[in-house]
N, C-alpha and C positions, 0 to 999 in steps of 0.2 A: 459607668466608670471604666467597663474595660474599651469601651468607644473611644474613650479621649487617650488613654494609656495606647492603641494602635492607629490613632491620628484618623480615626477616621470621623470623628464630629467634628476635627475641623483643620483646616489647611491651613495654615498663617502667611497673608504675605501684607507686604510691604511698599505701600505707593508714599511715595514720596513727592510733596508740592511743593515745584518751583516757581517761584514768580519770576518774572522777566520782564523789564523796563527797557527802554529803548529812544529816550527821549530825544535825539538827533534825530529819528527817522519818522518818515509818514506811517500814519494807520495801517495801509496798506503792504507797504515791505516790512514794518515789526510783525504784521500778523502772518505776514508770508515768513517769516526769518523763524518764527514760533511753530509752523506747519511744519516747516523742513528740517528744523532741528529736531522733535519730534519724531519725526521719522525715521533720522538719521540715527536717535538713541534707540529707538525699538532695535533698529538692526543690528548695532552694538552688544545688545541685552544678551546674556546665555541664560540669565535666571530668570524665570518669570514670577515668581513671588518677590522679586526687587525691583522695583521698574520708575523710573521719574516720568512724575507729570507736568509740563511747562504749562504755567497760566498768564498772558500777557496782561499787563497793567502798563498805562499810559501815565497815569498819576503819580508823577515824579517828587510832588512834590509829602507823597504816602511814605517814602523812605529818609527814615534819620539814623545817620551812623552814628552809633551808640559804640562808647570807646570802654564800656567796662566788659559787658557779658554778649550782646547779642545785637543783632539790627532788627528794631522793630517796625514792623508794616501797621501803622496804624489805621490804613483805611478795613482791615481783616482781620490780622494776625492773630488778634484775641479771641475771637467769635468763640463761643461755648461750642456751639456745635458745628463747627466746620473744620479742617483737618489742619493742620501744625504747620506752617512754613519750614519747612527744610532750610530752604535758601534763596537769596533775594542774587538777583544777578542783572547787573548792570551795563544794559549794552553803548557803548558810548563810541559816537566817531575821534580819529584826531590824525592832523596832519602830520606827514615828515614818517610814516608806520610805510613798510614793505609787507608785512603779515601780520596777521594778528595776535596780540598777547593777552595773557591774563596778568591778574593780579588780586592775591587773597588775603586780604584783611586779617590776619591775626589773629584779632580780638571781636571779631563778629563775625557774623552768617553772611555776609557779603561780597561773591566774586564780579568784578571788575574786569568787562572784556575791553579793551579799546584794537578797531579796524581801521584801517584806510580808508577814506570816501567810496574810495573805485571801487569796494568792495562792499557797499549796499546789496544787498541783494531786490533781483526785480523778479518778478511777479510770472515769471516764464522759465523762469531757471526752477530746475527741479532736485538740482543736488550743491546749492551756494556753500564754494570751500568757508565761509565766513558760519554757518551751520554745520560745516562738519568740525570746525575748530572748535566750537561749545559742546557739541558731541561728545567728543573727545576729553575735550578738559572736566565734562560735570562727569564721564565715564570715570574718570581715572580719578579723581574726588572723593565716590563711593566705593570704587575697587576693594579696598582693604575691608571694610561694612560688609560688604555683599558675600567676599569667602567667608569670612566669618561667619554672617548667618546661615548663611547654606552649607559648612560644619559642622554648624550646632543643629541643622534641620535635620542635616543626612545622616551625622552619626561616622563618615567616610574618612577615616586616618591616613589614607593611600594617598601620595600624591605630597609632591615637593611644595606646594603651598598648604595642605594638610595639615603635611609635618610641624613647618611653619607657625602653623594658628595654633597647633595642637599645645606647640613647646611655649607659645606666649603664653595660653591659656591657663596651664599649669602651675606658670609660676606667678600665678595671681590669685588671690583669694575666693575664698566662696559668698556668694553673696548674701549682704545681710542689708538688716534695714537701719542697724547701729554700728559704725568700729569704734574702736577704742584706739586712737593716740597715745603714745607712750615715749615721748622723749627723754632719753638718757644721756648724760656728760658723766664717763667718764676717765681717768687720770691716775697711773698708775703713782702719783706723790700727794702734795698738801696742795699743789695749786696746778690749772682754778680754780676755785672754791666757790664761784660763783658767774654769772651770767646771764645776760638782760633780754632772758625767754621768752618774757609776754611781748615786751615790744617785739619782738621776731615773729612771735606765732601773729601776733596782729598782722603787721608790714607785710609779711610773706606768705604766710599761710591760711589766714583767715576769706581774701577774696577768690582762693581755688574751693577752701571749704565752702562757702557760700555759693559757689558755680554748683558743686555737686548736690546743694538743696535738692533738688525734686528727686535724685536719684538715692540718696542715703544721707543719715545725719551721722553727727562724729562727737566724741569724747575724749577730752585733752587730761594728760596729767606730767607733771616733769618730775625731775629728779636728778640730783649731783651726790655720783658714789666719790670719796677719795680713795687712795689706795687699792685701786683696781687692777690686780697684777695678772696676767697672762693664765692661762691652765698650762699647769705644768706638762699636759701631754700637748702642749701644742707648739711645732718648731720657733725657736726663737728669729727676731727679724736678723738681716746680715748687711751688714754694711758693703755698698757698692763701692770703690773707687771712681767709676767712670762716671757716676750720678750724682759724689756725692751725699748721697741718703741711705737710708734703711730700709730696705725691701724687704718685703714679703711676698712668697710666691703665690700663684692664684691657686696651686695643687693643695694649698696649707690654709687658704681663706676659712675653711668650713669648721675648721678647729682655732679661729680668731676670738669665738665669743665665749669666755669662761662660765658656761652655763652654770655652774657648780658652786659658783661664789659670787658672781654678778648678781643683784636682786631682781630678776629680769621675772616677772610673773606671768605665764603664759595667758593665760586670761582674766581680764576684769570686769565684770558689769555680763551684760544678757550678750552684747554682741565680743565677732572676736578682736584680739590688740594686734596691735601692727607697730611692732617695736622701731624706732629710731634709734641710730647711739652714735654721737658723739665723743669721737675717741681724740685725747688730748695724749700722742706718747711724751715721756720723760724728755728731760733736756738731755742726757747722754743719747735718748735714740731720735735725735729729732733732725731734719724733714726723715717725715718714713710714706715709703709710697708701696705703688704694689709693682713688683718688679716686671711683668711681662709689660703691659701697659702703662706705665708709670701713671693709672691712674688712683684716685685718693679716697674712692669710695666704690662700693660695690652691693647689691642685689641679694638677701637669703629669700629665697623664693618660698609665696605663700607665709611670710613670718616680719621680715622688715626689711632694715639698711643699716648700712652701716657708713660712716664720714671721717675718717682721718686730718684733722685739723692740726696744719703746723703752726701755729700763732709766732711770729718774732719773738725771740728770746730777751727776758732782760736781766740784768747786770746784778748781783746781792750786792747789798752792801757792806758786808762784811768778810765775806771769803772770794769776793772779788767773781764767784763765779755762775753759770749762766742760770737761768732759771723761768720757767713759765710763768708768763701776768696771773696776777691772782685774780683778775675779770677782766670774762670776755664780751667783750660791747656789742651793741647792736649790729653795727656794720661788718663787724668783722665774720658774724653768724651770719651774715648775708651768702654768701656762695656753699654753707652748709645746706642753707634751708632750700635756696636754691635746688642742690642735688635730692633733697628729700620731697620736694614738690614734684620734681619727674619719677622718684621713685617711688612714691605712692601712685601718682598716674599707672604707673606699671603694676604694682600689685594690685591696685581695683581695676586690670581689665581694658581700660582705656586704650583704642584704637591708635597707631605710630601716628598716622597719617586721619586726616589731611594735617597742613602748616596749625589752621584755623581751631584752638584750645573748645570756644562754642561749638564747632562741626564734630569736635571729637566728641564730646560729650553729648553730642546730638545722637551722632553713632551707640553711643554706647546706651543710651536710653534703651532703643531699636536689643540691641543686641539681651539684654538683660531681661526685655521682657519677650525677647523667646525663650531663653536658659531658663526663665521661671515657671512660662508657660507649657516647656516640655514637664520641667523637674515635680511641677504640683500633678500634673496630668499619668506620669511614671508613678507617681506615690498614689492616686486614685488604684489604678490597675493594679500596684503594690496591693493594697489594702484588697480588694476584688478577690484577687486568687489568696488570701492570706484567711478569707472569710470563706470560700467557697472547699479549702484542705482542709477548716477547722471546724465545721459544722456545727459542735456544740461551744462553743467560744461566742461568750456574751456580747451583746454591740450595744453601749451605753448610749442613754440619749443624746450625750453631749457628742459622743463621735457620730450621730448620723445629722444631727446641726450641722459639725462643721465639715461634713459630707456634703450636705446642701448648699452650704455657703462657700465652699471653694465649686463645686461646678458652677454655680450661681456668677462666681468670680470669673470663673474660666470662661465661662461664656461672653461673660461681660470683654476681658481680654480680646480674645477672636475678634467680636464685632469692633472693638477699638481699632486694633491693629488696620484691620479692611475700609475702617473710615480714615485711614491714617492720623489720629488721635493717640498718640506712643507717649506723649505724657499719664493722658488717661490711662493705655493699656498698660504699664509699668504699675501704676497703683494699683489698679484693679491684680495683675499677675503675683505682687507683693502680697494683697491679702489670700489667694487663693494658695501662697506655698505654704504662710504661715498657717493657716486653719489645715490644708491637708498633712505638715506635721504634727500637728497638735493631733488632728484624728491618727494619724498611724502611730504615735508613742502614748497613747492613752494609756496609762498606767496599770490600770485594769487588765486590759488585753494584752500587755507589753508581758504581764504572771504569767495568763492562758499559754500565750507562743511559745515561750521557754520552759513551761511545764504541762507538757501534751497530756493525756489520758495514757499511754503506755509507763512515762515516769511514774505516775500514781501507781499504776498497778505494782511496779520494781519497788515502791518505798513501803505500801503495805502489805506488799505479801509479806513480808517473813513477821509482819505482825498476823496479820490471818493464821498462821500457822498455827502456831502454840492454842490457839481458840477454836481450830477448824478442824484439830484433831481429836480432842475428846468428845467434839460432839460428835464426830464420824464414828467413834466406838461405840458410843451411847447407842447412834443408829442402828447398827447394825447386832448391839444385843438384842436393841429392843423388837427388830425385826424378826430376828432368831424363838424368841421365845414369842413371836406373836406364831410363827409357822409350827412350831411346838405346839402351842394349845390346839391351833388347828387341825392336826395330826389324833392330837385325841379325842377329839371329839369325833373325828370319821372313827376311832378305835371301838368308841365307846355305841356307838349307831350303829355298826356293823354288828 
């Protein structure tokens, strides 16, 4: 336990498998164009537990762009036991090019190099610019991945991309294997009083839910407060002339959410919530933006978001004056849900970069099951020195189970990672954090910690007392008059 706690049972790195297609070019310059690139990335590399492996494939007709989640290699991709496609990359020639560009698919694993003929590479060239251009482009791909892991390796705060990772990192949740959704509308008057949630959460939110399958599941609930007024210790909005609108400044954001009256429940169910809130202001303060940025939504780090929706006003029919729709439709919750699908990307964690929604989420597999694989491994050595200061402190069976089955885990972890298998090493890392808390909050032992053997002593001495003093008199008559007979009887001899 304390082996894995100082990294010494095991190293974690990260290879990564590229395939590389090349279907304009002969056997011979793809296999040459796959050596030198290759090469060209080794020298690139400062990390070496992050490293890309190019594997050429010929078989053009193995790759189908797949327009929802991923590009699937069907001549491998799936294989049980062979290691994850990272990314498919497609070298292609085409006329009328001066250099070569890329191109990244979006919505799949798939970069798109196209060259200029003249720029085949042949078979005698030892540094072809057309291989340092993939280089280069798969380099700066995984850039953002690579600090990352090797932050969460090092532990190293120092340093202006440090900083960087450090300040993302924080304002994102901790990881679990369930969140909890929690969308809120609300509206300081009577209207809207309604709004067409499910079709939004389908439309917009359900195929990002669905991406995040192998890495965590999710739990939705909604909710419409009316009359939802401000906290009164928090600045009122102020109307701009130049804008037009009602600002609020971003110094004032953090006292936006009237905790106190809002029915905002910090937690529900086993994992934590991640509150959304749809904020509808009154028709007297309507458009209301945020004054530095004139933007309409913003960030509580590690807790949710928040969406300033101005809906067009319309007309009462009786006092002629303006007033809020009493529902809000499908489309019009389109550019909310919008802002709340990047802002949940940001609170679970989710790498800026690459373009590629798949490649991020590829990244962050990678990156979650090192944070786990450190965080169960911390909580082993936790558990080690906690058992080795408390000597007489019980160890239930069920904690040295799930002592056995998070190393059991952890190891399984390691060996994934090195087969580059990061779907497998995620599951496996997930069960190893959750049985190493379970061992170290054992309830049992949770008494032991917080009430040592010196507290014992502090709660029944001054019971002993009252009991431990008349027998000390007792003793010491009875001693008394045991030395007394003894005395006379030497009187009585003599």
């Amino acid at each position: 336990m304390a082996d894995w706690a100082d990294g010494k049972t095991c190293r974690p790195v990260f290879p990564l498998e590229i395939h590389v297609a090349a279907p304009t070019m002969q056997l011979p310059e793809s296999q040459h164009l796959v050596r030198t690139t290759q090469h060209a990335l080794d020298d690139l590399n400062d990390f070496a537990a992050h490293h890309l492996r190019l594997k050429l494939t010929n078989d053009t007709a193995a790759y189908t762009a797949q327009g929802s989640e991923h590009s699937t290699y069907v001549a491998g991709n799936m294989v049980d036991d062979g290691p994850d496609t990272a990314l498919t990359v497609r070298v292609v020639s085409q006329e009328g090019l001066a250099t070569p560009r890329s191109e990244l698919r979006a919505d799949t694993t798939q970069l798109d190099i196209f060259y200029p003929p003249s720029q085949v590479p042949i078979p005698s060239s030892s540094n072809p610019p057309l291989s340092v251009f993939i280089a280069e482009e798969l380099q700066r791909l995984y850039s953002e991945e690579k600090a990352t892991i090797a932050h969460i390796l090092s532990g190293d705060n120092s340093g202006r991309d440090s900083e960087r990772i450090s300040r993302r990192l924080r304002r994102s949740m901790k990881y679990a294997d369930t969140y909890h959704l929690s969308f809120s509308l609300f509206t300081p008057g009577s209207a809207p009083s309604s709004w067409d949630i499910e079709a939004a959460v389908q439309e917009y939110l359900s195929p990002l839910l669905h991406a995040f399958g192998p890495i965590s599941n999710f739990t939705i609930d909604t909710q419409v407060q009316l009359y939802a007024t401000f906290s009164p210790m928090a600045p009122p909005p102020i109307y701009d002339e130049e804008e037009s609108a009602w600002t609020l400044k971003k110094e004032d954001l953090s006292a936006f959410i009237n905790a106190a009256e809002w029915p905002l429940n910090p937690s529900i169910g086993n994992g934590p919530t991640l509150n959304f809130i749809l904020y509808v202001p009154d028709p007297s303060q309507s458009p209301m933006i945020v004054k530095e940025n004139h933007a309409s939504s913003w960030i509580v780090p590690q807790w949710g978001g928040v969406f300033l929706l101005n809906p067009p006003l319309e007309q009462s029919g009786k006092s002629g004056s303006q007033t809020n729709p009493a529902h809000i439709t499908q489309e019009s919750l389109r550019p909310a849900f919008m802002t709340f699908s990047h802002q949940l990307l940001t609170l679970l964690g989710t790498p800026t970069t690459p373009a590629s929604l798949p490649l991020r989420l590829q990244s962050l597999i990678r990156v979650r099951a090192a944070t786990l694989l450190l965080s169960a491994s911390s909580t082993m050595g936790s558990l080690a020195r906690l058992t080795e200061s408390l000597p007489s402190i019980p160890i239930p069976a069920t904690v040295a189970s799930s002592v056995s089955t998070t190393l059991s885990h952890l190891s399984s972890t390691c060996s994934h990672l090195r087969d580059g298998r990061f779907g497998a090493a995620l599951a496996s890392a997930r069960i190893a954090e959750t049985e190493a808390e379970r061992s170290f909050f054992e309830k049992s032992m949770v008494g032991q910690v917080y009430f040592p053997d010196e507290h014992k002593v502090a709660v029944y001495l001054p019971l002993l007392g009252p009991i431990g003093v008349p027998l000390l008199v007792s003793l010491m008559k009875e001693l008394k008059r045991l030395v007394a007979g003894w005395k006379a009887r030497r009187r009585s001899t003599s």
